[in-house]
N, C-alpha and C positions, 0 to 999 in steps of 0.2 A: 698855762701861765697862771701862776695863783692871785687870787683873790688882791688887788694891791701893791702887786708886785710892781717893780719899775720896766718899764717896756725898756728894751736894747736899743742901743742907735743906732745907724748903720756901719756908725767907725768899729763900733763893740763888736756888730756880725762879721765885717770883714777883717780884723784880727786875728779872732779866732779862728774864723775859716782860711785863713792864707796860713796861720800856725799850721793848721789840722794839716793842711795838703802839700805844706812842705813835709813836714815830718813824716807824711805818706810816700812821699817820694825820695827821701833820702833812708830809710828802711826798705825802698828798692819796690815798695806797691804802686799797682796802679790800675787797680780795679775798677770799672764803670761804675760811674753813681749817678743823683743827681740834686741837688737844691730842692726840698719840697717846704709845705708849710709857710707858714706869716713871714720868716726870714727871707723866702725866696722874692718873696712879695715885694719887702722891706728892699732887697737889692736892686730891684727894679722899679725903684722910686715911689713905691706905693707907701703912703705915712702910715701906719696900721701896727697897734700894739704886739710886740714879738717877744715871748720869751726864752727861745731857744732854740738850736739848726737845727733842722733834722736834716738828714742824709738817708739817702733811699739807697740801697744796693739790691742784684738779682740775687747772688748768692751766699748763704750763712758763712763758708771762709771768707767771703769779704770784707764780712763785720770784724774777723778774728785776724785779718790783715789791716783795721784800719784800729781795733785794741791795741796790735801789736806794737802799732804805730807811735800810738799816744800812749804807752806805757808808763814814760815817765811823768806822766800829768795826771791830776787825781780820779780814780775810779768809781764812779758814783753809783754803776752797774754792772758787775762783771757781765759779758756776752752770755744770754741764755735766752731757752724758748720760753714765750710766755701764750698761752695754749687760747687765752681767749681773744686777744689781737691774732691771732698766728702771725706773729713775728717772732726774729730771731734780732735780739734789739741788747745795746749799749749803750752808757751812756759815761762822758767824759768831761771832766769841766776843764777849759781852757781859757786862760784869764779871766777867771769869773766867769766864764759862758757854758755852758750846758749845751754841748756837743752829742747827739743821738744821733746812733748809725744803725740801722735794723731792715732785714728786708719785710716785706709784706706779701703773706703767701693765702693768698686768696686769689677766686678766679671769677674773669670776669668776661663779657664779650664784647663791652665794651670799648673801646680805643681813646676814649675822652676823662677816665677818670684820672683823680690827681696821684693815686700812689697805688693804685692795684691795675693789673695787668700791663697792657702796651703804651697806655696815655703817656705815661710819664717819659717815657724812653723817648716818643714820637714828636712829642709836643711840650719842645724847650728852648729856651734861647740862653748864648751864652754872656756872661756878665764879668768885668775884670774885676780880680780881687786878686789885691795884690799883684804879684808876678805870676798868677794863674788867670785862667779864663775858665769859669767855673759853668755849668750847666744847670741852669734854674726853669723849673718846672713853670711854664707861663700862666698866669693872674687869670685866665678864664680858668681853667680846673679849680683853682684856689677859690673862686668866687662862687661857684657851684657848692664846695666841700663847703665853705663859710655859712651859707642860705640853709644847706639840708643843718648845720649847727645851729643854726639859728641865732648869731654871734651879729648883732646890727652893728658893735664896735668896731669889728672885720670887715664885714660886707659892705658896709655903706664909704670905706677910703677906698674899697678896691672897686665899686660903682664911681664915685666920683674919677679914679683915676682910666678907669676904662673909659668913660666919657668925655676926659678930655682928651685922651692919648690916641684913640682908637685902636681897637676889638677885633680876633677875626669870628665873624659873627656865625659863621657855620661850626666855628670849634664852641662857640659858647653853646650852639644849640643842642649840638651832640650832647656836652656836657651837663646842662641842663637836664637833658632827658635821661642822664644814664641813670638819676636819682629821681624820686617821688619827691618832687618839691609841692608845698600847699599852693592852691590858687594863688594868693594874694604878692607869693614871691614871684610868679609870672607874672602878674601885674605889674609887678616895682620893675622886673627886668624891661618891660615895654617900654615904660615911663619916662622910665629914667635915662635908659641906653637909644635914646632916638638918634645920634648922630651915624653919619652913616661910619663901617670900618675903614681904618687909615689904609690905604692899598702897599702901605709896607709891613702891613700887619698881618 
């Protein structure tokens, strides 16, 4: 998100993302994905500056099935590999929104992170948008990826909202670990996250 930019609201994210996934489904796709990033955050009532969807998929034709999709709407990246993310990434704008579909091909052992390996597949919950029920990447990954950014505009609405909502505190720990976070963000996590997890969480 650039420097100033206006954050999305949530009517902006689901918009665009109910366009996206009709449009996916009436060109006949229906590739697994999943909600990653600030938006997914944003769908799941977390208030936190967002400037754009990203969509995770496993495989490179499914970037070239969700292009195909959105053809007629403007192209801000034709689908190609880009070598230092290794991703294979697109990017679309849909009523003003900046729609990114790319997979991420990096390997990992972990089970907790937000968009590399199994986290993201394992660890989702679904959200209505629209006439869909979309699959968003749950707010402990997201708060982990946020800490190792070092992003306190991010982390600190996805802390308050994990705090009131309640956490499951075993996926944050994983998460937490699967990255070198500094001392002091262990600290903030102790601090801050005393309530105990909501048992529907």
């Amino acid at each position: 998100m650039a420097l100033g930019a206006a954050s999305l609201r949530p009517a902006d994210v689901t918009s665009a993302l109910s366009t996206t996934l009709t449009a996916l489904a009436a060109a006949g796709g229906a590739p697994p994905y999943r909600v990653g990033g600030t938006s997914a955050a944003l769908l799941q009532g977390v208030h936190l500056p967002v400037g754009d969807i990203d969509l995770l998929v496993s495989r490179r034709a499914d970037v070239d099935t969700f292009a195909k999709a959105l053809s007629s709407h403007p192209c801000l990246h034709p689908p190609a590999w880009i070598p230092a993310s290794s991703q294979y990434f697109t990017r679309y704008e849909v009523h003003g929104v900046q729609v990114e579909i790319s997979t991420v091909e990096q390997e990992t052992d972990s089970d907790a992170m937000e968009c590399i390996g199994s986290g993201p597949w394992l660890h989702h919950v679904l959200v209505a948008c629209g006439p869909h029920q979309v699959p968003v990447v749950r707010p402990e990954l997201r708060l982990a990826t946020e800490l190792l950014r070092n992003r306190p505009d991010r982390y600190e609405p996805l802390l308050n909202h994990l705090s009131t909502h309640g956490y499951d505190a075993a996926l944050l720990h994983k998460a937490l670990t699967a990255h070198t976070l500094p001392p002091h963000h262990h600290h903030l996590i102790k601090t801050r996250l005393t309530q105990p997890p909501s048992p529907s969480q």
